[in-house]
Structure formats: C-alpha cells, structure tokens
N, C-alpha and C positions, 0 to 999 in steps of 0.2 A: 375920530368919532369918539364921543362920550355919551354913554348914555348909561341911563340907570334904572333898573330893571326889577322886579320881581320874580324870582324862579325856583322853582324845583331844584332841591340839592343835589339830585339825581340826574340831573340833566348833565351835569358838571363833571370832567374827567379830573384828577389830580393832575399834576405839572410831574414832569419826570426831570425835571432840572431842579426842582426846589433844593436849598443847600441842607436845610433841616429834615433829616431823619429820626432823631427819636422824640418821643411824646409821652410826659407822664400821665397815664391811666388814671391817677387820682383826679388830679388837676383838668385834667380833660370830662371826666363824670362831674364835679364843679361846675363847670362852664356849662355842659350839657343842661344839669339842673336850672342854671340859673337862665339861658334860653328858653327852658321850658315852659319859666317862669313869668320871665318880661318881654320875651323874645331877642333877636341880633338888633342892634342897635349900628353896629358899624359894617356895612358894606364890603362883602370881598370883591377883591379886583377879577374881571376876568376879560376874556378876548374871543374871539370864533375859532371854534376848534379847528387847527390846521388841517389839510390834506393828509401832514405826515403821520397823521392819529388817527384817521381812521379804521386802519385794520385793527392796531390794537386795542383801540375803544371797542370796534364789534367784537373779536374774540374774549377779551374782558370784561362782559358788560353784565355776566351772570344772568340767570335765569329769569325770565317776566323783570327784565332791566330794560326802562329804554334807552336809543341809545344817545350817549351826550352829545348834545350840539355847540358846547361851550368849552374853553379850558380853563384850569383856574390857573391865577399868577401869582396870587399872595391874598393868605388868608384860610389856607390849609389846617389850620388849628381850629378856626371857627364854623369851617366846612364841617370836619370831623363831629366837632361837638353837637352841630344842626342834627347830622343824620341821626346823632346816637338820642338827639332826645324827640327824634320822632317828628320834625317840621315838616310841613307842604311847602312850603315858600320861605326863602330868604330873600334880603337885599343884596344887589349886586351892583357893581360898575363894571360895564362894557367898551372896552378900547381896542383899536385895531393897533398888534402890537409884533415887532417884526420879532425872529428868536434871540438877537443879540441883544432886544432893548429888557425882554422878558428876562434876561437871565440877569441881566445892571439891575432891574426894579429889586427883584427876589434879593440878589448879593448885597444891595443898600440897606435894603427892607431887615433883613433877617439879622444885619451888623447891629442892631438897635434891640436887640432881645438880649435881656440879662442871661437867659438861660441857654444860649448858642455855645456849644464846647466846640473848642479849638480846632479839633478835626472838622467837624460841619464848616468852620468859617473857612479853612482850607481849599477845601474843595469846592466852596464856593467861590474861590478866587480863580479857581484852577477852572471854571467853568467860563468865566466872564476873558480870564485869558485867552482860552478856546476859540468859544462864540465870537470875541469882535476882535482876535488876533492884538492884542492888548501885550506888552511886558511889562514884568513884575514892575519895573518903576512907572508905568504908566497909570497900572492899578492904584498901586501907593498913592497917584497926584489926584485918581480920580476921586476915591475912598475918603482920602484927608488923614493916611495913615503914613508913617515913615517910610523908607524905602527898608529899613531891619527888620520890623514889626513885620512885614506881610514877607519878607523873604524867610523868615521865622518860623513864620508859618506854612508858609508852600513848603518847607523842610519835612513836615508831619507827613507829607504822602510819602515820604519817602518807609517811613511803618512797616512792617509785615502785617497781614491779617488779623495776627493775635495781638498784637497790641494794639491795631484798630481797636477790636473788639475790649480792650481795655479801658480805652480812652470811653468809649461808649460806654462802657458799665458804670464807669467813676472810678476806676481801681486803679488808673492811672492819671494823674494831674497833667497839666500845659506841660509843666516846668521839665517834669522829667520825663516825658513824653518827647518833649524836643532833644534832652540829651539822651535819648535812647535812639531817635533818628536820625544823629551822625552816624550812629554802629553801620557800617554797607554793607554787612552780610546780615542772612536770614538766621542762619546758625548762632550767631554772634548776639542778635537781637534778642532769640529767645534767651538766650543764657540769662544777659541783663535784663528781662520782663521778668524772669523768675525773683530774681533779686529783689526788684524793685517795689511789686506788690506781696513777698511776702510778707508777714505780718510778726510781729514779736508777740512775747508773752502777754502783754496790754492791749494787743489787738492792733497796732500801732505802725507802719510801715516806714521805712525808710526817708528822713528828708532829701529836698533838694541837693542842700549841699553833698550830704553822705554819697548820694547818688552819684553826682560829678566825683567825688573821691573817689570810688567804688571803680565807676569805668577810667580812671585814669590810671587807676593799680591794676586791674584786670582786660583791659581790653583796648587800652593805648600800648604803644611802644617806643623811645625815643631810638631816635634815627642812633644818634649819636653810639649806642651799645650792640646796633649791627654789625658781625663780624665778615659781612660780606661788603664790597665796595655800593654805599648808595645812588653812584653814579653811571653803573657800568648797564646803561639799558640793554647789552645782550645777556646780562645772567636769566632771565626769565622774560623775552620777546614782549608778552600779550601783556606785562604790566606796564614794561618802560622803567625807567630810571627812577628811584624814590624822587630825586628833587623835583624832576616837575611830574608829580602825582598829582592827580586831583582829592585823593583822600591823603594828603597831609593837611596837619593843622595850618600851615602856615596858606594854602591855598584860599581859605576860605577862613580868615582872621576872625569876621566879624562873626560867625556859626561859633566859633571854639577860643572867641574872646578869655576864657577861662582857664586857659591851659596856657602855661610860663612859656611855651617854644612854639617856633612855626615849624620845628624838624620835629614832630611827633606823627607816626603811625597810628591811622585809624584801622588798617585793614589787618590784624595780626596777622587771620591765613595765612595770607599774600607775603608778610613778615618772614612767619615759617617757611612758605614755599619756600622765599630766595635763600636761605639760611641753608636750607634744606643741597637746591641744587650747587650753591657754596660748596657747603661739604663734598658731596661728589666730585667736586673739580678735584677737589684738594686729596682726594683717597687716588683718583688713576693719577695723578701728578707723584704721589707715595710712592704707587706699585710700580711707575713706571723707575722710578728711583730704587728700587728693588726692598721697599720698607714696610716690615708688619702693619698691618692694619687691623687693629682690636677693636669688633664691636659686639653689639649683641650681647648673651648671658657672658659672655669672659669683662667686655667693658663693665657689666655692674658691679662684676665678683669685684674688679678691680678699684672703681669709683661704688660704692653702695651707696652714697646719699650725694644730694646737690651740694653739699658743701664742699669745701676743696680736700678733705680727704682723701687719701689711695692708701692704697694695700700692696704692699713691694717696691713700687715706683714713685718718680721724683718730674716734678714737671721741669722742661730743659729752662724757661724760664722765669721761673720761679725766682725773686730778690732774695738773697742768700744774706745781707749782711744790714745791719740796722742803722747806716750811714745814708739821710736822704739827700745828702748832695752830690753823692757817690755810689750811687746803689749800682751793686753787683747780681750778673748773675749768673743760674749754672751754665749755663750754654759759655759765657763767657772764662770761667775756670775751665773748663773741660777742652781738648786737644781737638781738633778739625776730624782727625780718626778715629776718635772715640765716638764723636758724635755722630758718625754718619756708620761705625759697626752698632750701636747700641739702641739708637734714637727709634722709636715704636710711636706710633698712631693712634691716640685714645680718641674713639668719636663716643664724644659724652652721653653716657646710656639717659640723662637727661634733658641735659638741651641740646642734643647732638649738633653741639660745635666739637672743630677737629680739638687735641690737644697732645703736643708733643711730648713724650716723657724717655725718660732712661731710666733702668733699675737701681734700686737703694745701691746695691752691692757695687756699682759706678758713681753712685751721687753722697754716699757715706764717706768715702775719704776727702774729699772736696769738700764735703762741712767736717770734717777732722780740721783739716788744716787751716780750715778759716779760726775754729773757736779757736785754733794754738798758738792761730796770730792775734785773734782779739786777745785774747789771756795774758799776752806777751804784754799789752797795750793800755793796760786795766790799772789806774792808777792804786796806791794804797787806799786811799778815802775812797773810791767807788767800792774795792774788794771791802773794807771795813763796811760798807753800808748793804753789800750783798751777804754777809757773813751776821747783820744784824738783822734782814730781815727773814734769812733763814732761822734764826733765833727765834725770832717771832713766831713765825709761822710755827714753829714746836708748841711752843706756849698755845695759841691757838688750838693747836688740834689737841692738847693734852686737856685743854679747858673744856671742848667739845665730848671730849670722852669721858671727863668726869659728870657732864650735866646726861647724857648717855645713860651712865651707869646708875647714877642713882633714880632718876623716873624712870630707866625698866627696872630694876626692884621695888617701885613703889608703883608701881601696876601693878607686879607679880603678885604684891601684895595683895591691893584692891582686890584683884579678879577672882580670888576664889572666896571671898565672902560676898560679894553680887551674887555668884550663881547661890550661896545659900539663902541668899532672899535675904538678907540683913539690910538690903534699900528698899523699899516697898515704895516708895513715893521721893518723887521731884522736891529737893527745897530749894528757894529761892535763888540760892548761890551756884549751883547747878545746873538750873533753868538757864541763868544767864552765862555759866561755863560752854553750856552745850549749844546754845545760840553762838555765844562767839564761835566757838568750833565753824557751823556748818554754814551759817550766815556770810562770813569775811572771810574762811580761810580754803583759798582756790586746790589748793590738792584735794581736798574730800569731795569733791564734786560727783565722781562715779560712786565712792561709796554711798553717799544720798541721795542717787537714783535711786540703788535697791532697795534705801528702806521707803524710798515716794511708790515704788512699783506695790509695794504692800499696804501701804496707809492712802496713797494718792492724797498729798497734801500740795497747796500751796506755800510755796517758801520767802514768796518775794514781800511779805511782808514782817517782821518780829512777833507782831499780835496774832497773827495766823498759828504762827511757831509752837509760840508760849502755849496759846489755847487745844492744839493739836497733840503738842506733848503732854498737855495734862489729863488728855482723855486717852492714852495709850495705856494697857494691861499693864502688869509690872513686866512680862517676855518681852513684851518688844521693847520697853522703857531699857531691863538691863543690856540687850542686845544692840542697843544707839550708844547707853553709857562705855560699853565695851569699846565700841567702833572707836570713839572719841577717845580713851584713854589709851589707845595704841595707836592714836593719831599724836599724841603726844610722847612718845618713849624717845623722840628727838628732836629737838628745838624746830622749831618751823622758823622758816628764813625766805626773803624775799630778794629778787636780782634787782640792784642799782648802781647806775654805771658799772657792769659787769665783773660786781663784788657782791657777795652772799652776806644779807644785812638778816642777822640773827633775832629774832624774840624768846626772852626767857623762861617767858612767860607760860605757867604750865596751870590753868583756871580749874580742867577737870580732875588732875590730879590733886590739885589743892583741895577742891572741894568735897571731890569721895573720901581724901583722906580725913577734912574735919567731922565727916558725918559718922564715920567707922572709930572715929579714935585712933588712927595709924599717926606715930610719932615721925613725922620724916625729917624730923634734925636728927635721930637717931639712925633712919635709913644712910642718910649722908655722912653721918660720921662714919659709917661701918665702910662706905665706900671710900672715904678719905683714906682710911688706915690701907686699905687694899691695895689703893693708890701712889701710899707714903711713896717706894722708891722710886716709881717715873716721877714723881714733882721732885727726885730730889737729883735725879739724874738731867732732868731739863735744866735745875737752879745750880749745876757746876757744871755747865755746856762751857766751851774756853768762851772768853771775852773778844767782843770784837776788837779787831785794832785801830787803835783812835786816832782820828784827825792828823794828821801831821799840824805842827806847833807854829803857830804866826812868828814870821821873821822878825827878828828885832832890828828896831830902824838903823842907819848907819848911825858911829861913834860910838853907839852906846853898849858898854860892855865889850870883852874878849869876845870871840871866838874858841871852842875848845878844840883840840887839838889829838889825834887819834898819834898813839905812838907806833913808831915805825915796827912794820912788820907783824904789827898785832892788830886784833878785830874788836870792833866795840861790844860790851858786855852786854846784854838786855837783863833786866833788871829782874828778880827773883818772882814769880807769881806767888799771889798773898794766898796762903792756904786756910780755908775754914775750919772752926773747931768743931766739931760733932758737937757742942751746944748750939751755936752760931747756924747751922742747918739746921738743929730740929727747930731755933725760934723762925727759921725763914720757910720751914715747911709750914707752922702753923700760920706764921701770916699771910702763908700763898692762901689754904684751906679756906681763914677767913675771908679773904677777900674772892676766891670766888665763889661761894654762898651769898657774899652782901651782891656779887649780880644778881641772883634769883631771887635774893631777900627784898634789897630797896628798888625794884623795878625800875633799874635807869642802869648802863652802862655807859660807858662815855670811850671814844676810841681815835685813838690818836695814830692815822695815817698818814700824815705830813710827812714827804723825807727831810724837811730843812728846820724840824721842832728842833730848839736849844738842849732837851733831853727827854726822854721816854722815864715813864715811870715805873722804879725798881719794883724785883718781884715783890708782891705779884705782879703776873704780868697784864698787861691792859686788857678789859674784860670783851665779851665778845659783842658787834653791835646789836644794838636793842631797840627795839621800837614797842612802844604799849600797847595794850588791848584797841585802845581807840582809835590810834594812829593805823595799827592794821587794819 
C-alpha cells in the first residue's frame, strides 16, 4: 500500500530505530524558517503505527497530545522542523512496512547524508544486522560497501561511553576513533581519549598518525619482550595462550593493518597479569631452592631507577666482555657453588620481572681478572690510541674549564652594575641575546615559567617576545637579564649520538658587556695567566706510543740485529726549553679564544685521521646561534 496523505505532525510518533541521533539547532531553525515560509515540499515516509508502540506512544504523548496513529521511517529532520515552525499539516507517504524493511529504508536512507558521523552509520549497521539476521559481509553486499569499510565501522561499538560521547561532540574524528576501539579495556580507552582530544598551545589536537604512534608506545606490547612463555595457556586459565588471543594484532590483520607484527599485544592488563603470575612462579620455585627473595622498598634501594643500574650487586647474567662472537658471562665465570651460596632474587621494583644477581664483593674479582686478561691482549697501537684519547679528553676538559672561568668572571662582573641600574633599557643586541636564550635553549624552560607566572606572556612567537620585553619595568627586565647571564657561566651543549656537542657562544654576555664597557679580552687574559700551569702540565703529558712501523718488503735492506745478552735502547725523550713552553702556552691561549672569537670550532673524532692537530688542542664542538 502507498498512499499519500496530508497530516498532522502530531499525529506522527518518531521511529526508535532511526540510525541518526544528533541534529544541529541552527540548521534545523533554518529549515523551520524556511517551511514557514514555502512550506514541506518533500514528503516523509511513514507506515501505521505498530501494536508494539502503543503503550509508549500513550505514556509519551504529553499533555492535550493526541495520540499518534502513524510512525515515522524517514524524514525525522523535516518532522522536527514542521513542528518547531508551527504547521497543521504536512505531506506524507503511507507504506505498509514490516520492522526489518523499516530499519534497510532508514540504514540506506541516512548512508546518503553528508552529515552521518561514523558512530550513527555503526549502529545503524548493527541494527539492520539485528532486524534481518544479516553478517557483516552480507551488509557490505547489500549497502555497496566493502567487506573492511563496514567491519571498520561495526569496530566503533566497541567504544566506551566517553568516547561515544566524543565522537558525538566532534572532539574525536573516524580515524582515531577507530584506533582508539582496538584498545579492549575501559581503563585503557580512557587513558588514550585523554590523549587524543587533548589540545596543545594552538588549540590543536593530536593527528591520526601521532595517534597510532602514541598507542603503539603506550598501550601495544610486543609478544616477543614477554618474559613469561606466550604459549603456556595454564599461566593465567581465563585468557589462554597469547598465540591464539583474539586481542593480538595478528588475529585481526586487517583492524591493525598498521602495526609491523601480528605478535603484538593489545590487552597490556592482561600482559601485566601474566608477567605478574610469572613472577610468582619463579619467587616459590626461589624459596623452595632456599634463595633470597628482594622485593619491595629493599629492591628499589637496590635497583632506584628503570635503568640497569644496582647498588652493591651484579646481575649473574650480565656480558662481561666486549667480544660479540664470544660473549661471556658472570654466571659462566663464577663456580656452580658460588652461584648457588651467593645468587639473591631481584623482583624489579619496576617492571617486576624476577632478576638474578650476586654481590659486587663476588662479581668484582671476576671483572679483575677479565680486564688482566684483556690488558694482557691489548696490542701496542690499540694501548697508544687509548693513551691518546685519554690525552684528549684532558685537553677537553682543561678547555671546558677555561671558557668556565672566564664567563663566571664576566657575569660577576656584569651583575653588580645591573642591580645599580647602569641598564635602564633593552638594545637591540640584547633583545635578540635574550630571545635566543629562552626561545631555542631547552634548559630554561622552568626558569621561564616563573617569570610567564608574573608577566603571563606568550612565548611561541619572537614578535610576542620582543614586544613583551619592551614593555617590562626596568626590575623585571634586570631580573630576566640575570637569569640569562647565569644561564651562560657554561657553555650550553646539546646530546648527539651520545656526545656532548658544545656552543660557544655566550650572546648575553657579549652584549651586557658592550653596553657597560667591560673589556673581556682582559677578563680572559687574567684567566689565562691563572690558568698558565694546568695548559702547561696538560702540553708535557708523556706522548703517546706510536704506531708500530710498516715492514719493509723482502730483500730490501738488513735486518738489525740486538746484541747478545743485551736490551734494545729507546731512544732519549726531546725535552722542551722553557722558551719553547711559554711559545706553546701562548698558542694554546690563542687558539682557544679564536673558538669563542670566530664562532666555528671544527673537531676531529675519527680514530683513523692521518694526524690530530698539535696543541692547541682541537677546540670544543660548536654549533651557532641558528643552528641551535
């Protein structure tokens, strides 16, 4: 039956299956208006109110309501807008419609709205599943969608409430909304919704991608770094064996297409549990062995941080020696009764995995005797190339302590004519010393809170900066100056490939001192002299021992010949003259000033350069103002 009708919007119940739940208020006063105006031009669908609706249309029908004789199927948006702008009649079509065909119209109907979020199209899949007993690939053939597209989606019921409520507000997108409902716990979920809609300084939330990064550092696990057997389905009964989990990524490929392994852990809980009942095995398996078992405040005294640091003790297997084709270790040095009087139980005050160790006072002669055999083993050219970078490293730290000494004398300086007001105002050079300072250089970070906590400035731009500093009192202006020139009384340095890459570069001391007139080629002299005997005690350190001397080919030349009974002579060491040191101390002075003078250092860490260059010694690494 079709038929087409004029009726009372009132007559009309809502559908309780519709897949669309929200409706924006503006857009909907719109359409109200413009009904007002022209009136409904398109028809909503509707059918005869089922038997099954009768109570709740009577209990619902509100006061001086009559009660509806109709349901609606589609058309809910133009319903709304009728009543709110006040119509007696709309248009309608009338179909006799059974609930499975009603709930295919609405799921077809509502795929065709630009404006359908992901959740609504969900659950409207998960309706039409329901009503006509449909699977997901049936849906896919019926819809005209793939069989990923809509298993994608039926994934989003999987949600907690608040990220529902997310997805509904718009404060969470499709994209990450789907990797948020692999997570299988509730706990789990919130953690990454927190994440995900929080917002940065621009108002700006996290991308997709970030997103998938985020939960695969924080709330994936790879199998492969479990210290318990993944196979052993009696370690914890109600999960079963990691490998066939149904929360591994490898279960469900095509959900976690994006993650390198099918042996990753979605459930960490569940992770921890088994980790967890692991342990336990392995502590009465201990006792029953009659072996300490350290947990609790004595395991952190002993372990304090996640790293592999201890405090007295030595883990049993630990590699002891720096040969990787032969790696040794303590367990394997140490005697069968050593290890079994001495061997104690560390359950990690962090990831409470077991960890076996012995005391230093057991594991210290056993690295005696190894260094005595590497030592033994250590050719001349290796000993000569450790003998020159302990060389080095002098020079190094003797350099460090000369740029040290002279900016803290050339603050000491600065600081007591700032506080008598001899700076009254910012100059240009300045401005742009003290930007660089809090702009680029990540240590002052807490101290630029306290002075944001008093000014409440924006930082994330330069022009912000500049115009903010310029409207600061002279107190607070020398009170930032301060901060910054005690931010410099030591080179600031950066970690690269896990080496300290130095800058020389000292902007606010340069520039307080041209405004005051402070001579700091004089502060630096006065420090060189102070200096003189360590550069001159580093510049007659003994010489390393050089190379051994390429063979010379057969035929060519004797051989010499050591006389019987006697030891070959080494050859006299050249002694310097006390002129020859004072010109080698002043060309060390100058050249390291030309680091801090021509802002370039250049450093040569190759151990296979043809030769290093003589003192001075090579200057410390450098990187520029910009570069930082």
């Amino acid at each position: 039956m079709n038929m087409l009708i004029n009726i009372s919007p009132k007559l009309i119940a809502p559908s309780l299956t519709n897949p669309r739940k929200t409706f924006d208020a503006t857009k909907l006063a719109e359409l109200a208006e413009s009904i007002r105006t022209s009136g409904l031009h398109s028809p909503v669908l509707l059918r005869p109110l089922p038997p099954s609706r009768l109570e709740d249309t009577f209990r619902n029908r509100g006061d001086d309501n009559p009660l509806p004789t109709y349901e609606l199927v589609t058309g809910e948006r133009r319903l709304r807008a009728s009543l709110q702008a006040g119509m007696a009649e709309i248009p309608a079509l009338v179909r006799e419609l059974t609930d499975p065909e009603v709930i295919e119209i609405q799921v077809i109907e509502n795929l065709q709205r630009d404006d359908l979020t992901a959740l609504e199209e969900a659950e409207g899949y998960e309706h039409l599943m329901k009503a006509n007993s449909l699977s997901a690939d049936e849906v896919a053939e019926r819809i005209g969608k793939s069989r990923s597209y809509v298993y994608s989606r039926l994934k989003l019921l999987d949600l907690c409430t608040e990220a529902r409520d997310a997805v509904r507000a718009g404060q969470l997108d499709a994209s990450k909304a789907l990797l948020l409902a692999r997570v299988p716990t509730h706990k789990l979920q919130l953690r990454g919704l927190k994440e995900f809609v929080h917002q940065d300084h621009q108002g700006d939330t996290m991308s997709a991608r970030a997103a998938a990064s985020w939960l695969r550092n924080n709330l994936m696990l790879r199998l492969e770094t479990a210290v318990f057997d993944i196979k052993d389905a009696k370690l914890l009964p109600e999960a079963g064996a990691c490998a066939q989990c149904p929360k591994r990524t490898g279960a469900n490929p095509e959900l976690f297409s994006d993650v390198d392994s099918a042996d990753v852990c979605t459930d960490t809980t569940c992770f921890h549990t088994k980790a967890e009942a692991h342990t336990r095995q392995i502590i009465e398996k201990a006792k029953k062995r009659g072996q300490t078992v350290i947990d609790g405040e004595e395991a952190k005294a002993i372990k304090p941080y996640p790293a592999n640091y201890l405090k007295g003790y030595s883990r049993l297997d630990e590699t002891i020696t720096s040969d990787a084709e032969n790696p040794t270790t303590l367990r394997q040095q140490l005697k069968a009764d050593e290890i079994k009087k001495h061997t104690v139980l560390l359950i990690d005050p962090h990831s409470k995995a077991p960890i076996e160790l012995v005391p230093d006072a057991v594991a210290q002669p056993v690295y005696q005797r190894m260094r005595e055999k590497s030592a033994k083993q250590v050719s001349p050219e290796q000993r000569a190339k450790e003998q020159e970078r302990e060389l080095q490293r002098k020079k190094d730290e003797l350099e460090l302590k000369y740029h040290e000494a002279w900016r803290t004398a050339a603050v000491d300086a600065i600081g007591p004519r700032l506080e008598a007001g001899e700076v009254t105002r910012f100059e240009t050079g300045m401005l742009k010393a003290l930007l660089f300072h809090w702009l680029t250089e990540e240590p002052n970070t807490d101290k630029l809170q306290t002075m944001l906590q008093v000014q409440d400035v924006e930082w994330y731009e330069s022009d912000q900066a500049l115009k903010a500093i310029r409207e600061w009192d002279g107190s607070v202006g020398v009170a930032l100056l301060q901060l910054c020139l005690d931010a410099e009384r030591s080179p600031a340095y950066k970690w690269n490939n896990g080496a300290r890459v130095y800058s020389l570069d000292a902007p606010m001391i340069e520039a307080c001192a041209e405004r005051l007139a402070i001579d700091l080629e004089a502060i630096r002299a006065e420090v060189r002299d102070q200096m003189r005997e360590a550069f001159a005690e580093v510049e007659q350190s003994p010489t390393p021992i050089p190379s051994a001397a390429p063979a010379k080919k057969p035929g060519k030349g004797k051989p010499e010949k050591a006389k019987a009974g006697g030891k070959a002579k080494a050859a006299p060491a050249a002694k310097m003259t006390a002129q020859e040191a004072e010109q080698g101390i002043a060309a060390a002075m100058q050249g390291v000033d030309g680091a801090a003078d021509d802002g370039r250092a250049d450093t040569d860490t190759s151990e296979t350069a043809e030769a290093r260059p003589v003192w001075p010694f090579p200057k410390l690494s450098h990187e520029g103002a910009a570069a930082a």
